[in-house]
C-alpha positions in Angstrom: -21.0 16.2 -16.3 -21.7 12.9 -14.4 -23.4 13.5 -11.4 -25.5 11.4 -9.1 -28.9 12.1 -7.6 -29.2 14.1 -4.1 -30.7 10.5 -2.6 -28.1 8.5 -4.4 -25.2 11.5 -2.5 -27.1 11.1 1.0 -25.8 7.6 1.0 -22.2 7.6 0.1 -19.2 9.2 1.5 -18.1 12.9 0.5 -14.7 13.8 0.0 -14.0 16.8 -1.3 -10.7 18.2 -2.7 -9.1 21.4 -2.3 -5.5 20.1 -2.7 -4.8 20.1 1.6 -6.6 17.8 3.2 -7.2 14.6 1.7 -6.3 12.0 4.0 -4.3 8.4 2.8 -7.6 6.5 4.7 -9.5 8.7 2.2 -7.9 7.6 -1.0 -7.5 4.1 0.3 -11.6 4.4 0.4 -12.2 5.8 -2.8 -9.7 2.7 -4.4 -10.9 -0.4 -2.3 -14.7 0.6 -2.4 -15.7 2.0 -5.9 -19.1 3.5 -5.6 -19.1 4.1 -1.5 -17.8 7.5 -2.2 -18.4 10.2 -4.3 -15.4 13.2 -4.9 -16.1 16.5 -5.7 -14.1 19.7 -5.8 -14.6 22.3 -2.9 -15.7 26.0 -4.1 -12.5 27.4 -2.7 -10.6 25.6 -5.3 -12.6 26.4 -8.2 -11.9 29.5 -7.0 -8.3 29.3 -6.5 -7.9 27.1 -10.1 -10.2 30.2 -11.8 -7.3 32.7 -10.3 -4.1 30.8 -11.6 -6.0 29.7 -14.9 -6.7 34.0 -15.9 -3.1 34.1 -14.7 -1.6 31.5 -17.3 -3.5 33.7 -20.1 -2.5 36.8 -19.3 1.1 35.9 -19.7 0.4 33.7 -22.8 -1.1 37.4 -24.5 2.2 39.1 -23.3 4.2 36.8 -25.5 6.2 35.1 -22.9 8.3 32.3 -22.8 6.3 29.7 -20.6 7.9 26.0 -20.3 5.8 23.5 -21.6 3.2 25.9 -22.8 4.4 28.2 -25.2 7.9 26.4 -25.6 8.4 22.5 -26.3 9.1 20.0 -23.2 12.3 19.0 -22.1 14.9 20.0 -24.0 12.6 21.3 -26.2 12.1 24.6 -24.1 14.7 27.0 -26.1 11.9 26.3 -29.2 9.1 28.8 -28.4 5.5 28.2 -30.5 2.8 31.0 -31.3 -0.6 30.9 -28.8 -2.2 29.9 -31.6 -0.7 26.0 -31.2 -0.6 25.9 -27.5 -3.9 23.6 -27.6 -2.5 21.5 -30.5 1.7 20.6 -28.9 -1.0 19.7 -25.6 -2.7 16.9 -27.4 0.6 15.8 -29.3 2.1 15.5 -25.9 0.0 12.9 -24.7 0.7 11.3 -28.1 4.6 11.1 -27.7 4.4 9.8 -24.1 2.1 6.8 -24.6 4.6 4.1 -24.4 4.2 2.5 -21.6 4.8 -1.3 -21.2 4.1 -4.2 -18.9 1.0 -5.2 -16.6 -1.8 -3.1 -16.3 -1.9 -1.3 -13.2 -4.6 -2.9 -10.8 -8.1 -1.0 -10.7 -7.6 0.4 -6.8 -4.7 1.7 -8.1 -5.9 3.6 -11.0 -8.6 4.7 -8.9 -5.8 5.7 -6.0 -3.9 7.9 -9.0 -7.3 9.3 -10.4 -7.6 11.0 -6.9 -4.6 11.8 -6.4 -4.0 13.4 -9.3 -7.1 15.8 -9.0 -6.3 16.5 -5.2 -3.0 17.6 -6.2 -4.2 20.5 -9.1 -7.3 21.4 -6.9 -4.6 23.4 -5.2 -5.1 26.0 -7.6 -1.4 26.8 -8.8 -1.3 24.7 -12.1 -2.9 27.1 -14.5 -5.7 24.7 -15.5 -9.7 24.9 -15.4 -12.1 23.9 -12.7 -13.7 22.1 -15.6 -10.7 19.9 -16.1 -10.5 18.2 -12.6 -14.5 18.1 -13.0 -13.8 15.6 -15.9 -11.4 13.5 -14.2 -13.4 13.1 -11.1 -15.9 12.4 -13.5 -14.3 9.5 -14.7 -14.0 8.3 -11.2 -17.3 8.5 -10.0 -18.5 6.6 -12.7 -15.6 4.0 -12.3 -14.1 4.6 -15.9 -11.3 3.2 -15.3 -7.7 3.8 -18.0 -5.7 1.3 -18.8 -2.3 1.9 -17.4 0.7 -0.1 -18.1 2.7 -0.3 -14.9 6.1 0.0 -16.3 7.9 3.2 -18.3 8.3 6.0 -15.9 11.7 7.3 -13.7 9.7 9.1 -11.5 10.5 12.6 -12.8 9.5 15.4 -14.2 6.9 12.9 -12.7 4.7 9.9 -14.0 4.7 11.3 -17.8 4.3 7.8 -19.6 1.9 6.5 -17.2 -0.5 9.5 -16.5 -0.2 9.9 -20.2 -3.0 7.5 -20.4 -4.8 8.9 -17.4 -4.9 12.4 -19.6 -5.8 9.9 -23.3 -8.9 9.0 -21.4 -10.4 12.1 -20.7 -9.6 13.6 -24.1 -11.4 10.0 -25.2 -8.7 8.4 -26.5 -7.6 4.9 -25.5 -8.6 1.5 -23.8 -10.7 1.8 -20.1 -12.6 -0.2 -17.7 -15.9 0.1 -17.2 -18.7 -1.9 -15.7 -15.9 -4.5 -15.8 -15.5 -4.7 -19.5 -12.8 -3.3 -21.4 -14.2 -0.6 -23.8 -12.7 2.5 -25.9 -12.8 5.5 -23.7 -14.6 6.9 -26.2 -17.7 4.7 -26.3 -17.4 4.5 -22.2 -17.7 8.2 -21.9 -20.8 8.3 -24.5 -22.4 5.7 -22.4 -22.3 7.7 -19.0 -23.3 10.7 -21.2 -19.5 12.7 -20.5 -18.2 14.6 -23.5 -14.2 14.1 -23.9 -12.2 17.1 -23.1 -10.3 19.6 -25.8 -7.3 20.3 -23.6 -6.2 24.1 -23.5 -2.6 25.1 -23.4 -0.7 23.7 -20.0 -3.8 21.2 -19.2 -2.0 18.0 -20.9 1.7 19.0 -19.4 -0.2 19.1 -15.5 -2.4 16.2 -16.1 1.3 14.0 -16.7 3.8 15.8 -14.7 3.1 14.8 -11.3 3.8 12.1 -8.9 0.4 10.7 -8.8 0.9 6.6 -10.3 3.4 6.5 -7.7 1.5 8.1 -4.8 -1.5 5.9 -5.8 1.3 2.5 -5.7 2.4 3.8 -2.2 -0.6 4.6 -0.3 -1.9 1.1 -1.0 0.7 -0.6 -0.2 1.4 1.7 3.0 -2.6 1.1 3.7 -1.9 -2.4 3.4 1.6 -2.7 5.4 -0.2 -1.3 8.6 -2.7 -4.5 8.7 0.4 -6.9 8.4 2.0 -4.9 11.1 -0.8 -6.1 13.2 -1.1 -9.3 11.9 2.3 -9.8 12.4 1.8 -9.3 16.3 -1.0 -11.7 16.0 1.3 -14.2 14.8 3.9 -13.7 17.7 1.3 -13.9 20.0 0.0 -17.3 18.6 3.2 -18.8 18.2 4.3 -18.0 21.7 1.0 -20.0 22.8 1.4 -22.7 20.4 4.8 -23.5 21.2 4.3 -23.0 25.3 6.6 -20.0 24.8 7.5 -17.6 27.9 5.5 -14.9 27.7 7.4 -12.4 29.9 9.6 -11.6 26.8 6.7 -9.2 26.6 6.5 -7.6 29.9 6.2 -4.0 29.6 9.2 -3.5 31.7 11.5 -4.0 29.0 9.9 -2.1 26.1 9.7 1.2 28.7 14.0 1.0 28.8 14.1 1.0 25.1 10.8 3.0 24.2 10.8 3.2 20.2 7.2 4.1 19.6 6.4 1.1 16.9 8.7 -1.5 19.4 6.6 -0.2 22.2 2.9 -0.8 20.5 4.0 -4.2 19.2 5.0 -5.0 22.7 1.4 -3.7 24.0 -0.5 -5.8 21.2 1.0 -8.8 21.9 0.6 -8.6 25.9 -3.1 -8.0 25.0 -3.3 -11.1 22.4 -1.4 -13.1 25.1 -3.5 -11.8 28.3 -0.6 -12.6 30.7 2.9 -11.2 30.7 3.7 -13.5 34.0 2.5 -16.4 33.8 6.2 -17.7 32.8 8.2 -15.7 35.2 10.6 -17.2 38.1 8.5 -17.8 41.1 10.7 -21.1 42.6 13.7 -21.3 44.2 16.6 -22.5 41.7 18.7 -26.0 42.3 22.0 -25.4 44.2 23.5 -28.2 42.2 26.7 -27.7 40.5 25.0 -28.4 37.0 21.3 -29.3 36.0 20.2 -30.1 32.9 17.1 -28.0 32.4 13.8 -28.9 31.0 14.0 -26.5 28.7 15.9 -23.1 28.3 15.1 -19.6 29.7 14.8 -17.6 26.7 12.8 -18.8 23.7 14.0 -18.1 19.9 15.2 -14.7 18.4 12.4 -14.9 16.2 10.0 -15.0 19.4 11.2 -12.9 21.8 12.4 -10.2 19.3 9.6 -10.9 17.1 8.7 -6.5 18.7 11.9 -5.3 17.6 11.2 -6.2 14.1 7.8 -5.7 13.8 8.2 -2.6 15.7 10.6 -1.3 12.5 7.8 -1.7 10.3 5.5 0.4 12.6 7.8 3.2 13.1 9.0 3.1 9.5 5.3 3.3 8.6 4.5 6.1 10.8 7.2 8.8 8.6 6.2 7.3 5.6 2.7 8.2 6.1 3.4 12.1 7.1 5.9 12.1 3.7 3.0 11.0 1.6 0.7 12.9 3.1 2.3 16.2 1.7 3.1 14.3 -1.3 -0.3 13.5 -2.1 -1.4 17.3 -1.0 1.2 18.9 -3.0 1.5 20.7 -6.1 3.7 18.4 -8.1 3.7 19.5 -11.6 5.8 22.7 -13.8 5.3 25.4 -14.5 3.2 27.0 -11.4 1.5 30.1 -11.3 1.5 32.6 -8.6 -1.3 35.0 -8.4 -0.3 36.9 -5.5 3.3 38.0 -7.7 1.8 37.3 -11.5 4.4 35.4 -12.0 5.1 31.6 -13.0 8.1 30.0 -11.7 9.9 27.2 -12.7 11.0 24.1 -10.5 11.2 20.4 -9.7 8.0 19.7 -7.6 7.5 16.4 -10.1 10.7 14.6 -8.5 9.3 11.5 -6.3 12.3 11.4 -4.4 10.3 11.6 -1.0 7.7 8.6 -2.7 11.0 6.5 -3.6 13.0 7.1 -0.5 9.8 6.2 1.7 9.3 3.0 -0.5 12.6 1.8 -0.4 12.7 2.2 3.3 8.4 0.6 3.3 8.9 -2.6 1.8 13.0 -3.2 3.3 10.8 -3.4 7.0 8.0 -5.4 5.1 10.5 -7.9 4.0 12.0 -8.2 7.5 9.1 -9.3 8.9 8.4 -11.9 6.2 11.2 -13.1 6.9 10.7 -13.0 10.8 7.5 -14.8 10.6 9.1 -17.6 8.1 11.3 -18.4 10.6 8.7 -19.0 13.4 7.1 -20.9 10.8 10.1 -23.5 10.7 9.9 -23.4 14.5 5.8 -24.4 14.6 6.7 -27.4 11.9 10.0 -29.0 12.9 9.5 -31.5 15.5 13.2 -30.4 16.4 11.5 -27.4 17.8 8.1 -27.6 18.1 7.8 -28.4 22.2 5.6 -31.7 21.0 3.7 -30.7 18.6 3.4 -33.5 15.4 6.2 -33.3 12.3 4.9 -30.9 10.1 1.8 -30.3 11.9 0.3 -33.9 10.3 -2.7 -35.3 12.1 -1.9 -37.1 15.4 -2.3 -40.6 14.1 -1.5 -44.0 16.2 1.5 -46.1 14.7 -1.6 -49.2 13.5 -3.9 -46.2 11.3 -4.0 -47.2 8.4 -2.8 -43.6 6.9 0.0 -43.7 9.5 3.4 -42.2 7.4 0.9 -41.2 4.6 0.5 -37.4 5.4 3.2 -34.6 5.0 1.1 -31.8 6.8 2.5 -28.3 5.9 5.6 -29.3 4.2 4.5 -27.5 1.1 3.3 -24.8 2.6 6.4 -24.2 4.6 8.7 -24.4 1.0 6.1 -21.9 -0.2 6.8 -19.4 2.2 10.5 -19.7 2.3 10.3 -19.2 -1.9 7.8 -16.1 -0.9 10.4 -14.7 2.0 13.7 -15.2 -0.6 11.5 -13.5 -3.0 10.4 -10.4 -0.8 13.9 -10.3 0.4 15.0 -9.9 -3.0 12.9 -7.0 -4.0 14.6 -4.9 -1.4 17.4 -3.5 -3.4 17.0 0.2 -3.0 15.6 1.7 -6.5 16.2 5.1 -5.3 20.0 4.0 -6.5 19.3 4.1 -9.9 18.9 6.7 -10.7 19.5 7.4 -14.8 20.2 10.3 -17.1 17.5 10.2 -20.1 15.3 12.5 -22.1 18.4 13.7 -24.0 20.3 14.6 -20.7 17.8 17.1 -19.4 16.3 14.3 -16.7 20.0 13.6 -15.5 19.1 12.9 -12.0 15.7 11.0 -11.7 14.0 9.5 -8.5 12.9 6.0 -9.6 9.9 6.6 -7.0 7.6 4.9 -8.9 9.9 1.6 -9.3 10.3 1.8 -5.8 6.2 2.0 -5.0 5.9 -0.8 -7.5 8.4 -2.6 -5.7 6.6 -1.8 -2.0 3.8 -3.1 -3.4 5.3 -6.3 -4.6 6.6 -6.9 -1.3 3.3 -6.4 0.6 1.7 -8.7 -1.8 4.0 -11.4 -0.8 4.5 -10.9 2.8 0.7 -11.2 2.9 0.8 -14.3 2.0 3.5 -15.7 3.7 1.3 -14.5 7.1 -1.5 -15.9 5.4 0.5 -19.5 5.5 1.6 -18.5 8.9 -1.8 -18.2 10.3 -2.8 -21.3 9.0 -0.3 -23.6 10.3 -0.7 -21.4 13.6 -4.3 -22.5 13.7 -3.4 -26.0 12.8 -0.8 -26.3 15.6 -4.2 -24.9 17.9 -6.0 -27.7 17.2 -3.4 -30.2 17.6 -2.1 -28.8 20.7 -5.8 -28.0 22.4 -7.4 -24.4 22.7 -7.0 -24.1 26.5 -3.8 -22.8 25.4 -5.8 -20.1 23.6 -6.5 -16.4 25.1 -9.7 -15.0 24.1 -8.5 -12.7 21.4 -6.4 -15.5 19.9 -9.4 -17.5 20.2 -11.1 -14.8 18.2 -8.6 -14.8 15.6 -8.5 -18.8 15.3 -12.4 -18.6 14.8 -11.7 -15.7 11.6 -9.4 -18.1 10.0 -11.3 -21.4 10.3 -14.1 -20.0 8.8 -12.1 -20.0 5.5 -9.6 -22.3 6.2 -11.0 -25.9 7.7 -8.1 -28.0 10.0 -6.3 -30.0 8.2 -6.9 -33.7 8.9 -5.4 -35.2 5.8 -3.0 -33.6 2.8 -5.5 -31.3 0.4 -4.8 -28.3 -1.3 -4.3 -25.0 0.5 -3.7 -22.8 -2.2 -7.4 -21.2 -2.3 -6.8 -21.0 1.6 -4.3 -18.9 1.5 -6.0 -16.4 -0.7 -9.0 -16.3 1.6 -6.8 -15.4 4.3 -4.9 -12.7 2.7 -8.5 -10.9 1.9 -9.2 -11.2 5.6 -6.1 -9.8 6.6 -6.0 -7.3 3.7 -9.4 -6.4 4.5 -8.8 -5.3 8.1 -11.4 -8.5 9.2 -8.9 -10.2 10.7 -7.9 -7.3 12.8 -11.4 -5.8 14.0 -12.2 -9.8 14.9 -9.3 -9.6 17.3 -9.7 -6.0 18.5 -13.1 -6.3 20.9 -11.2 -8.7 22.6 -7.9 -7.1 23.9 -9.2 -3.6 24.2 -7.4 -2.2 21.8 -8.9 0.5 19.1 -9.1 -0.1 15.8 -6.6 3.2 15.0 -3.7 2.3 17.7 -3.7 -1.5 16.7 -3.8 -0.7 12.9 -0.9 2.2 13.3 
């Protein structure tokens, strides 16, 4: 077994498993920061696994039909085998299911799956030995990575082609990660000094038959969706400044007669990015004129002054998602499972990810709507139509005798890059949950497509983090040009984050390694704790 040294464990993280309590922050931990934690399995579950694993064998020596252990899988299960091959149809399981196809799953989420997957049978009802989840978190801890193909699983009778390959490693079959080289498992295991497993009858069928590659796709991409949520507000807050915007669309008073918790917190971030919610309000008498032609209008732009109403979605959407994934993740999600208070094993459908896919769908719909919310403030910041002064396209201010006068396009491209990245994210939202297809000879006739959906999530995130991203940028841009006294301190604070990766632009360059730098800040929560010391706000409130 791989184990680390007592002073190597005094320094890293300890989460343990027992199939209950292991929290999304947790497995977003153990997938962003390989090697800051190490997972091992409480003594309550090796307890609990020891109880339901004597329970499986007892009913294997009675001679009874068990699905997927002593009879084939899917509509296989009217063909019973002897005990005597219940090792052997294991291992040929795993054979018949690796075909997956497509990209390789990232590393945090392999790593997200991995723990997942071992949380989930550490609740001691699967039939399977301690020593079995020992061997996965093995792999974990020393960052052996499988090779999963993203693409060939309806999400139920759960991931089977996916965590098909999860199960090949740890029998040492298959391609893995480790050290950041791509290796056989085989020769990866041998070099941490791990032996590969010999699975025992059930083991294979409970490694696959769970909703663990989707749960991993999810909670990343939920993770992630909170810190766009906030930078979202960030944005709002900066384009109200930039563009001399009224800020008393975000007095208090109007959030407290329609209180939807997420509406309510996006209100109170952006009041604290903006440090004044009535600065702009009506404090002169009006004209008693007939008509008057106003300087400018009372109410700025939809995507302003509602900018809370959207982002608030995404908060509140976010919020239900987390507590579905929360029992999905601490769940028993495979079949058969084993009951040692009854001696029984009972039969059901805890691999269908329709919770995961339903979540998902709902996840990355909200994600898309603010993409597209802050695309539109976007074309507000660049237009000189719109912008309250500022220069076409955010350009340089140059006088009319520069020589580079009507040389420079500004943001242009970065403006027809977001509205490609919003039409794409928009796109994406198509409800997967929908398609739901019969297959596996008409046995799976009603399937969840969770794992499509958490794919698709994920997608979304991905490109809605870099719209902000482009957002931001021009945000800071417009900053300059239009003078930081118009600047609170926490949007100060936020400027400062982004020009440390992103200089001002004072001619045309390419900003396409800018907008990856500012997508790790967000991604990475800097972005957020820069802001956070200066509205007041904690770190959990302006993150959730």
């Amino acid at each position: 077994m791989f184990t680390t040294t007592a002073r190597e464990q005094s320094y890293l993280l300890q989460v343990s498993l027992d199939g209950r309590r292991l929290s999304l922050d947790d497995i977003a931990g153990v997938a962003r920061h390989p090697g800051s934690r190490v997972v091992t399995l409480a003594p309550e579950a090796e307890r609990a696994l020891a109880g339901s694993n004597a329970l499986k064998h007892s009913l294997i020596d009675s001679g009874a039909a068990l699905y997927g252990v002593t009879t084939g899988f899917g509509d296989s299960s009217g063909r019973q085998i002897s005990k005597r091959r219940t090792a052997s149809m294991q291992d040929n399981l795993l054979r018949f299911l690796t075909a997956g196809v497509g990209p390789l799953a990232d590393d945090d989420v392999v790593r997200a799956t991995m723990a997942i997957r071992a949380n989930c049978l550490a609740r001691g009802v699967s039939g399977i030995r301690p020593e079995l989840i020992g061997a996965l978190l093995d792999l974990l801890n020393a960052d052996i990575l499988p090779r999963i193909p993203e693409r060939g699983s309806v999400g139920a009778s759960g991931d089977l082609v996916p965590l098909s390959y999860l199960a090949s490693a740890l029998v040492g079959r298959g391609t893995v990660t480790h050290k950041g080289q791509e290796k056989p498992a085989a020769t990866a295991l041998a070099e941490c000094g791990l032996t590969p497993m010999t699975l025992e009858a059930k083991e294979g069928l409970a490694l696959v038959n769970g909703t663990s590659f989707m749960s991993g796709f999810a909670v990343l991409a939920l993770h992630d969706a909170r810190e766009l949520a906030f930078a979202a507000d960030l944005c709002t807050a900066l384009t109200s400044q930039v563009l001399l915007g009224r800020a008393a669309h975000f007095a208090s008073f109007l959030f407290e007669e329609k209180p939807h918790p997420g509406m309510v917190e996006s209100g109170a971030i952006i009041r604290a990015l903006l440090d004044d919610e009535t600065a702009d309000l009506p404090g002169t008498p009006g004209s008693d004129a007939d008509y008057t032609e106003l300087e400018r209008g009372v109410q700025d732009h939809y995507s302003v002054r509602c900018a809370p109403h959207v982002t608030g979605v995404l908060r509140d959407t976010a919020d239900w998602a987390d507590r579905w994934l929360s029992v999905e993740v601490n769940s028993a999600n495979d079949n058969p499972l084993f009951d040692t208070a009854t001696g029984r094993a009972y039969n059901g459908g805890n691999f269908y990810g329709g919770h995961v896919a339903q979540a998902m769908d709902a996840l990355k719909t909200a994600v898309a709507s603010v993409g597209d919310l802050l695309d539109r403030q976007l074309e507000l910041v660049v237009d000189e139509k719109f912008n309250n002064g500022l220069t076409p396209n955010l350009i340089p201010a140059l006088e009319p005798d520069d020589v580079d006068a009507g040389m420079f396009h500004g943001f242009k491209g970065m403006q027809i890059a977001a509205s490609s990245l919003t039409a794409e994210a928009l796109k994406w939202t198509m409800p997967a949950a929908s398609f739901s297809r019969s297959t596996e000879a008409h046995n799976q006739d009603k399937v969840s497509m969770g794992t499509i959906a958490a794919r698709d999530a994920r997608s979304v995130v991905a490109l809605v983090q870099r719209i902000v991203a482009i957002h931001l940028i021009a945000l800071c841009q417009a900053a300059d040009l239009r003078g930081p006294a118009h600047l609170s301190d926490a949007t100060r604070a936020a400027y400062d984050a982004v020009r440390k990766v992103s200089a001002f632009l004072d001619r045309d360059r390419a900003l396409d390694a800018d907008i990856e730098r500012v997508v790790t800040l967000i991604r990475s929560g800097e972005l957020r704790t820069a802001v956070e010391p200066e509205t007041g706000a904690g770190s959990a409130a302006a993150a959730r």
